[in-house]
LOTOR-406870 format. One record per residue (C-alpha): z, y, x. Coordinates in steps of 0.001 Angstrom, whole numbers, padded with zeros to 6 digits, always signed. Layout:
BEGIN
ZYX;...
//
This chain:
BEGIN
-007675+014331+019135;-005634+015000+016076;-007744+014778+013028;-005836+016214+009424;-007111+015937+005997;-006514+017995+003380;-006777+017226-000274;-006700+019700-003169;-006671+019311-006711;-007620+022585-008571;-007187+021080-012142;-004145+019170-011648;-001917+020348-014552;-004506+020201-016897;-005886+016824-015864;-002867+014966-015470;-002109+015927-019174;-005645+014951-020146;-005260+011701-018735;-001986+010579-020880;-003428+011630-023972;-006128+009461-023189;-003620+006432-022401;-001453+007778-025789;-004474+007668-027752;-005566+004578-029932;-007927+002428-029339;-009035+002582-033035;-009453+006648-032561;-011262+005494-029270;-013935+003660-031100;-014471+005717-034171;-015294+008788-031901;-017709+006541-029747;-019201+005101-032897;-019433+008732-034663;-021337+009754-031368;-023666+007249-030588;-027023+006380-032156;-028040+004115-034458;-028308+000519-033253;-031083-001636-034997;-029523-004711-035967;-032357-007043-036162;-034474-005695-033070;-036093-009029-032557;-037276-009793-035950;-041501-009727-036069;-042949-006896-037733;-045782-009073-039395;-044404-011833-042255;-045720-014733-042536;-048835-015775-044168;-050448-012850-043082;-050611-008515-044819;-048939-005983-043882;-045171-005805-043056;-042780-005209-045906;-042009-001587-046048;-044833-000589-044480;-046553+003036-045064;-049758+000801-045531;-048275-001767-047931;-046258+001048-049972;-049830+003394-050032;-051157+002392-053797;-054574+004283-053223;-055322+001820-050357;-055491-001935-051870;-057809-003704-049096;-056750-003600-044957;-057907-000616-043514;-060685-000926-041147;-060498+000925-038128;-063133+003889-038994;-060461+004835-041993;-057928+004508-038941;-059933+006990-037132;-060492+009379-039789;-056838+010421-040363;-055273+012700-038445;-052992+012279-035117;-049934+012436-037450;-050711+010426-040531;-052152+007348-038338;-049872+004229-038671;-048119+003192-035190;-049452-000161-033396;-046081-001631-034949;-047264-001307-038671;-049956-002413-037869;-048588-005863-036588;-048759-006031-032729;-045400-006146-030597;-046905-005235-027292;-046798-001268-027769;-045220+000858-025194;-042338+001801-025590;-041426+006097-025946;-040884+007275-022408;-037695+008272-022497;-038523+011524-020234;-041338+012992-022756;-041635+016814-022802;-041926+017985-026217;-043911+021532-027212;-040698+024487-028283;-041527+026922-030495;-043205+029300-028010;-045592+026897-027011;-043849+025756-023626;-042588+022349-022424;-039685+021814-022805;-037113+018253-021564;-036211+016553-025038;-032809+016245-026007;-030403+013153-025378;-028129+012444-028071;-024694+013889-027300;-022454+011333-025471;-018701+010583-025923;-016862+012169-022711;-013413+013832-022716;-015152+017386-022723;-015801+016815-026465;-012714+015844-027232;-011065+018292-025274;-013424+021747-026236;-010389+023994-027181;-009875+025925-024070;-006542+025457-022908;-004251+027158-020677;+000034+025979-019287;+002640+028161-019757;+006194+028686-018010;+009075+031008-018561;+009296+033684-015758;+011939+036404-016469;+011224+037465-019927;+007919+036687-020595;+005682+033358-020389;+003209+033581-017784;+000289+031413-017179;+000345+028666-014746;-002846+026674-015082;-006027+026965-016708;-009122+024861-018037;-012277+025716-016598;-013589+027092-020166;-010413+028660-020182;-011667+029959-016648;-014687+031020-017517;-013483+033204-020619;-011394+035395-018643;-008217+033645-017892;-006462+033087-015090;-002958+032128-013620;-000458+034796-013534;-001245+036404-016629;+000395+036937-019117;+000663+034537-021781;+000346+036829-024826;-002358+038793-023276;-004277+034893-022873;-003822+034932-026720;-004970+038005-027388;-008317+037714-025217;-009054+034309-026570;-008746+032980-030373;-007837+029425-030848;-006423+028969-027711;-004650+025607-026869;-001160+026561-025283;+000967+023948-023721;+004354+023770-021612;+003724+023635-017860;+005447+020508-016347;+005755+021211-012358;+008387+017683-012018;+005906+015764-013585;+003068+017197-011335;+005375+017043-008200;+006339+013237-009246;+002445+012286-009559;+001604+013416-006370;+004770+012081-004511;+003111+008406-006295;-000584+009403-004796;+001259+009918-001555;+003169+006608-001474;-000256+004813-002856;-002195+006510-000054;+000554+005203+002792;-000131+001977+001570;-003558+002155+001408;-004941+004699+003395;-003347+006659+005761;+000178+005805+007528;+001137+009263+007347;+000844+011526+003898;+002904+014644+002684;+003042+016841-000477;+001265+020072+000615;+002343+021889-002530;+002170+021765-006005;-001533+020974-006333;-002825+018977-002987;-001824+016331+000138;-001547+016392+003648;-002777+013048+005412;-002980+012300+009173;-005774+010408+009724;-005928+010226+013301;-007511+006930+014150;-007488+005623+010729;-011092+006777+009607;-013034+004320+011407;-011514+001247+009080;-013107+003030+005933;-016659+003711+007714;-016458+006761+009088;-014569+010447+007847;-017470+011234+005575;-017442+007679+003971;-013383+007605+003918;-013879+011123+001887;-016572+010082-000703;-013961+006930-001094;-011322+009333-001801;-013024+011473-004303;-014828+008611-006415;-011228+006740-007199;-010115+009961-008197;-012580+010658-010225;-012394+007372-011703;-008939+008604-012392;-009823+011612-014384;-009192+014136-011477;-011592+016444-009880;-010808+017357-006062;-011957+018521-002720;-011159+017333+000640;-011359+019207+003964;-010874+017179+007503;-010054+019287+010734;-007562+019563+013507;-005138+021894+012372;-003150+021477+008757;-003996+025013+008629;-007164+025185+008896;-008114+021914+006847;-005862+023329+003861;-007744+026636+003628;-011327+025119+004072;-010292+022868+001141;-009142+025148-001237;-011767+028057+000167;-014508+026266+001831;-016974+025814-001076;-017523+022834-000782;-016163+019196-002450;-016255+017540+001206;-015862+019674+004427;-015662+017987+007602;-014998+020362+010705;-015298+019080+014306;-012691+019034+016741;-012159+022752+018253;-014035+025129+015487;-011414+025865+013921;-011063+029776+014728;-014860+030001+013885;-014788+028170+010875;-011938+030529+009651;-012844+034126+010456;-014878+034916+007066;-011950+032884+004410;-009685+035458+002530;-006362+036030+004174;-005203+034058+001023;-005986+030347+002910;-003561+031379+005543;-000305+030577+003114;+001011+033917+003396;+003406+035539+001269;+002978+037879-001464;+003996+040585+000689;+001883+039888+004180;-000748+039440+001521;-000454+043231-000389;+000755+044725+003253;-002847+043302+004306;-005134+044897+001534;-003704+048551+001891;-004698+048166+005696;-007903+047021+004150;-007660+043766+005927;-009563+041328+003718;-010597+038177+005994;-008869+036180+008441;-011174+037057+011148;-010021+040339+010827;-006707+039178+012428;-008388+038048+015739;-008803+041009+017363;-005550+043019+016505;-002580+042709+019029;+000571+040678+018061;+003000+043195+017811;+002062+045201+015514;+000344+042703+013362;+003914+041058+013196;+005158+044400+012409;+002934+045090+009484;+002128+041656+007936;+005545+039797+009357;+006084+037303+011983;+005282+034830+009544;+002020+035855+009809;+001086+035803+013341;+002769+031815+013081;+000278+030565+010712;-002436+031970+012281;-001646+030130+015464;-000890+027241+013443;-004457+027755+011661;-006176+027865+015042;-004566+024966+017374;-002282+027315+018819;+001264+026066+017692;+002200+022779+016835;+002727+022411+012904;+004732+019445+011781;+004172+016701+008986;+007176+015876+007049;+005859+012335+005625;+006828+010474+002709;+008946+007534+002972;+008199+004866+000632;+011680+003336+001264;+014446+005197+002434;+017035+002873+004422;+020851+003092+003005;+022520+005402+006013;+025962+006809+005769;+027809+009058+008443;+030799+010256+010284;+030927+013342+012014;+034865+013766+013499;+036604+017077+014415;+037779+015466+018118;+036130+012905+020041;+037881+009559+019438;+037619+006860+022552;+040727+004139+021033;+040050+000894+019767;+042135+001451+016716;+040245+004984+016260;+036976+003219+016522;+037717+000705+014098;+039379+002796+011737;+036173+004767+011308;+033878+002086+011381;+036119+000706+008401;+035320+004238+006731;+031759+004223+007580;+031161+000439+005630;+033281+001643+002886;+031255+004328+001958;+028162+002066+002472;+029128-000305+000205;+028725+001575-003480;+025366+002616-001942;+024136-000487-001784;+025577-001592-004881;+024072+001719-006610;+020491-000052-005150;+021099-003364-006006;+020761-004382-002174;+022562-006717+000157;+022568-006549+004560;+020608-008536+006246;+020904-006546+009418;+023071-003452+010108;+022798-000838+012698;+026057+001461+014324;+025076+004641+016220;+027463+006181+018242;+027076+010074+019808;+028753+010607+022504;+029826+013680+023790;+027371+013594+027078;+024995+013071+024648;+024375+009388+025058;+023806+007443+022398;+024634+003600+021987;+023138+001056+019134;+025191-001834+018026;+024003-004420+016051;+025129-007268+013557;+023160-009611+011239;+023798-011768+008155;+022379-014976+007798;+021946-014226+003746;+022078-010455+001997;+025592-009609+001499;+027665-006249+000819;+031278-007511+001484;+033073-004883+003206;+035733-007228+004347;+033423-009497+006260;+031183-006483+007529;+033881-005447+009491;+034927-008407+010651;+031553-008979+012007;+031776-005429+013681;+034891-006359+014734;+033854-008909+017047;+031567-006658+018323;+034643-003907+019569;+034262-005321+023165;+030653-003857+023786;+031338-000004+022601;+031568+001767+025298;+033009+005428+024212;+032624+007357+027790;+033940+010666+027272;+034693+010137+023691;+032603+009737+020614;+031753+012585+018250;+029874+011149+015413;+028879+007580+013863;+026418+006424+011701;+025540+003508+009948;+021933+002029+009029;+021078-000770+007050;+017075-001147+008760;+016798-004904+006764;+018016-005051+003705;+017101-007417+000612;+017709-007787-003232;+021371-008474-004214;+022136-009114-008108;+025072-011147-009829;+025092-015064-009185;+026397-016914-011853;+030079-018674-011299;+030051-022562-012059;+033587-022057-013235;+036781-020990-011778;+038369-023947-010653;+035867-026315-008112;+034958-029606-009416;+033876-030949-005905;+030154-030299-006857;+029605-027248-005246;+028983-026795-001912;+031232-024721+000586;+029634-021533+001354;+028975-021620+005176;+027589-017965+005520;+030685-016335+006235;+031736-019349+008982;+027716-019174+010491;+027897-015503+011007;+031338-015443+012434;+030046-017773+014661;+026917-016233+015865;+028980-012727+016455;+030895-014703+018794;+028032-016645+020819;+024666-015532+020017;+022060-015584+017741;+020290-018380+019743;+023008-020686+019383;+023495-021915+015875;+020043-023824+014574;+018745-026824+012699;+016474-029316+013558;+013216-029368+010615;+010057-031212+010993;+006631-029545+010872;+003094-031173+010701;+002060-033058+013440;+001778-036583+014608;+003232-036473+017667;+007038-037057+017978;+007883-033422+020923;+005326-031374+018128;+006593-032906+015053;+010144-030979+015089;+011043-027387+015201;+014152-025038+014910;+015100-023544+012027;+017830-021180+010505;+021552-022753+010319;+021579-022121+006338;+017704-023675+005720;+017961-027050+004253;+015820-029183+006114;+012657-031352+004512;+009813-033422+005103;+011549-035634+007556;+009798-039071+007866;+010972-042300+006254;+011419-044204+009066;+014318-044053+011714;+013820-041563+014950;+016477-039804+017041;+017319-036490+015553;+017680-035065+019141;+014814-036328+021903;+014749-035513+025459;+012950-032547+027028;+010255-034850+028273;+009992-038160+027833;+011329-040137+031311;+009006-043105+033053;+010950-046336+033039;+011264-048480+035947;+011090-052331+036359;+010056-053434+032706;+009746-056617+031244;+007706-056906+028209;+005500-059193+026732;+002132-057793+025643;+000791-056448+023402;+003430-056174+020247;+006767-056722+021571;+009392-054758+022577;+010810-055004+026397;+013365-057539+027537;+014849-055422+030869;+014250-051953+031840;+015872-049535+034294;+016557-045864+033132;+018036-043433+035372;+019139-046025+038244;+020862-048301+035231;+019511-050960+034328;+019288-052277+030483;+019101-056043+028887;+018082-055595+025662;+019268-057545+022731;+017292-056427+019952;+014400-054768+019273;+012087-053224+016249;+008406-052169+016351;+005709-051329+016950;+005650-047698+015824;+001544-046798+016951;+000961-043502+016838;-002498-041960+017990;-003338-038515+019913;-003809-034981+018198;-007724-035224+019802;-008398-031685+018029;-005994-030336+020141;-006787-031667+023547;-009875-033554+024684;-007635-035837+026519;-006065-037383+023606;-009118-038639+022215;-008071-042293+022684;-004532-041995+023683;-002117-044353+022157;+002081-044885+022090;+003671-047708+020690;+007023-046654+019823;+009990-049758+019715;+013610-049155+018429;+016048-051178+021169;+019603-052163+020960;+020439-052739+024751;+023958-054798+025595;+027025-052381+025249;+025594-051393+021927;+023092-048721+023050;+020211-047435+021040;+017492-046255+022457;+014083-044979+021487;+011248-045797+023902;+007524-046291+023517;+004486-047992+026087;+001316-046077+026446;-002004-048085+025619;-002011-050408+022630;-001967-053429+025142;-005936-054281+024722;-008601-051423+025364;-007948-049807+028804;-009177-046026+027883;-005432-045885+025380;-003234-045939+028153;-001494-047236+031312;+000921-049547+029897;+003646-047322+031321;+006876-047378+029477;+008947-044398+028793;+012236-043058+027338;+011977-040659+024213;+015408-040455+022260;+018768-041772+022404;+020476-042658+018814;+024079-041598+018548;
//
């Protein structure tokens, strides 16, 4: 079930400009507006009305009222009228109500009427001039977008621009910018592949297309995922609706025509949902469009019932396609944006080429003309792709890799060179292409000098990669240690260029056996010394010299049966001068460590 989204922003000229004056305005401005707009702020809110020592605050109606010398009693109180009676703060008590901030106050005619909240500071007062964008079509400037108070007085796009002037005095005209609309929305649409949606595309100069076909549940639901969608652009200074159905079609003309900011159509109304829109949300051409309204075809539902040929023949074949589009009918693609575009270059040839020496002449071709694009993006190979087309229509993949990012032609083609024995041309080859799908940041390196002073070390990524063409990825490694106590866990492979750390301070074979083999026919004295005779593989061993113990203790949080296992590892120096590295299970004393079986781990040398 295919599920489409379709977003549209009405005021997106207008808006977009709106927003950077806001960023090009000062903050100084900022705060001289907000403090010209807001209300007075008492400074000392919290001081008491009633001084110390007792009478009447200083200030006070009471205090300042000569005729009245003694405190008022209460009958006096009662005697004046509503208006002229002194509030429960003159007369020295803190615990008044406050004003509800709701209270209905009497108009003129007698009726109640909601009191008025001081004007706040929003970008509609600063922006009250109505104001319309302007491009040059022909000879004359017509208008492209309009404010909605440039809306509501009349104006609209396609007029005009001196007739906007003449209907409206004062009217703020500014240069349409369609590039720098196109470029924000090709940013929303990257943002919303990262974020959102895995597929997103332009729809037009004023809206996006996004698949979200099992996306919506990770954001709550469609309706959620839509609120989301409109409240961080409206955080963003941009108003917008969103329609979700099956169809591109039919989501982009419920979003610009439903009515409504959030529309969500289920799967298979589509037709239904579209009959009573204007022929307008079908995307049709001027033309179709005035061809429609002298046939007095207004509504898209008028279209159902009329046979294809000569609706084609009246409104255009273009016509009958987006209507199936609109209604599930035919297929319409998305072309999505790419939020990096691999480096590709390609070879098309005149004559199929099957030679060695043609093959490698053009592959030469194809990496020089790779080469300044990557150095135009400041990127280096880390893995490189050939594609050849054959002429049965078979296509074959070849690929090389680069231990570090590099774009030097001379060794790219070696590397493809020693690759010349898998290409298998059939027929002949007709094209070639060549893709760089990992790729990494390449700048300058800074040159110690020109002449080496033995310090530096010898570049081995032109030797490693030479030698991996030739036997395998799999075959060139390093040995590097990695957390764990025990000796087969404690070391893993790693890159042939990565410099190897956190190897332990005391000696251990750099290569140990698959498993570690039982020994047979040990000698040993218990519990702390090394063994005197052993026999390994049918040989048997007098040792000379010896080092340990080495006790090391079972990972118990990985298995329940190392809970109280215990090796004692001991380096020996048998006769004949070999090394080995060989270890006893138990510690010797409590049973539940171990057997007491010895075993061989590592060989030194």
């Amino acid at each position: 079930m295919n599920r489409v989204a379709s977003l549209f922003l009405p005021q997106l000229p207008i808006e977009r400009l709106r927003a950077e004056e806001r960023s090009r305005r000062p903050p100084d401005a900022l705060r001289l507006i907000a403090a010209a707009l807001a209300p007075p702020v008492d400074d000392n809110a919290g001081a008491c009305s009633v001084p110390r020592g007792g009478g009447w605050r200083p200030g006070a109606r009471w205090a300042r009222d000569k005729a009245i010398v003694a405190k008022p009693n209460a009958a006096d109180i009662d005697r004046l009228a509503a208006h002229q009676r002194p509030t429960m703060r003159e007369m020295g008590r803190r615990s008044e109500a406050a004003d509800p901030p709701f209270r209905t106050l009497r108009g003129n005619d007698g009726a109640s009427s909601p009191s008025k909240a001081p004007a706040l500071l929003t970008w509609s007062n600063l922006w009250g001039t109505p104001t319309i964008l302007i491009a040059r079509t022909g000879q004359k400037d017509v208008v492209t977008a309009a404010c909605l108070q440039a809306l509501e007085l009349g104006l609209h796009p396609g007029m005009a621009a001196a007739h906007a002037r003449a209907l409206v005095s004062g009217l703020e005209v500014l240069d349409a910018e369609p590039e720098a609309d196109r470029a924000w929305l090709d940013r929303l649409a990257l943002h919303a592949v990262r974020k959102w949606t895995p597929m997103a595309a332009v729809s037009g100069p004023d809206g996006l297309w996004f698949d979200l076909t099992g996306t919506t549940h990770l954001f709550g639901g469609e309706a959620r995922f839509c609120r989301r969608l409109l409240g961080f652009l409206k955080r963003l200074g941009f108003s917008a609706q969103i329609a979700i159905a099956g169809t591109l079609g039919a989501a982009h003309a419920l979003a610009r025509h439903g009515g409504a900011p959030i529309i969500l159509l289920p799967p298979g109304h589509e037709a239904e949902a579209l009959g009573p829109l204007p022929l307008a949300a079908l995307r049709l051409a001027p033309g179709a469009l005035l061809s429609a309204a002298r046939f007095g075809l207004e509504n898209i539902g008028d279209l159902y019932s009329m046979p294809r040929g000569p609706l084609a023949r009246r409104l255009g074949l273009a016509t009958v396609e987006r209507l199936d589009q609109a209604r599930g009918m035919v297929a319409e693609p998305i072309i999505p944006v790419i939020a990096f575009e691999h480096p590709r270059v390609t070879r098309r040839l005149l004559e199929p080429i099957g030679t060695p020496e043609s093959i490698t002449q053009v592959i030469s071709d194809l990496v020089d003309d790779l080469v300044p694009v990557l150095r135009l993006r400041g990127l280096g190979v880390r893995k490189i792709t050939l594609a050849l087309d054959r002429v049965d229509s078979a296509v074959q993949h070849i690929g090389v890799g680069a231990s570090q990012a590099t774009r030097d032609a001379k060794h790219l083609k070696r590397m493809f060179a020693l690759k010349l024995a898998e290409i298998e041309p059939g027929l002949g080859i007709e094209a070639m292409h060549l893709a760089v799908p990992h790729s990494e940041p390449l700048g300058a390196s800074a040159v110690a000098g020109l002449l080496e002073d033995g310090t530096q070390s010898p570049d081995l990524t032109l030797l490693v990669d030479q030698l991996i063409g030739r036997s395998g990825a799999s075959a060139l490694f390093r040995l590097a240690s990695q957390e764990s106590d025990v000796p087969e866990r404690a070391v893993k492979r790693v890159g042939p260029l990565t410099e190897p750390q956190g190897w332990p301070i005391w000696k251990r074979p750099t290569r140990l056996l698959p498993r570690p083999e039982i020994l047979r026919n040990v000698i040993a004295l218990l519990p702390d010394h090394p063994p005197r005779r052993f026999t390994w593989r049918r040989q048997d061993y007098r040792v000379i010299a010896g080092d340990g113990p080495e006790r090391i203790h079972g990972e118990w949080w990985r298995r329940p049966g190392e809970l109280w296992a215990v090796r004692d590892y001991f380096r020996v120096e048998a006769e004949g001068g070999a090394r080995f590295w060989l270890f006893r299970r138990g510690d010797g004393i409590d049973g539940p460590t171990g057997d007491l079986s010895w075993y061989m781990h590592g060989v030194f040398g």
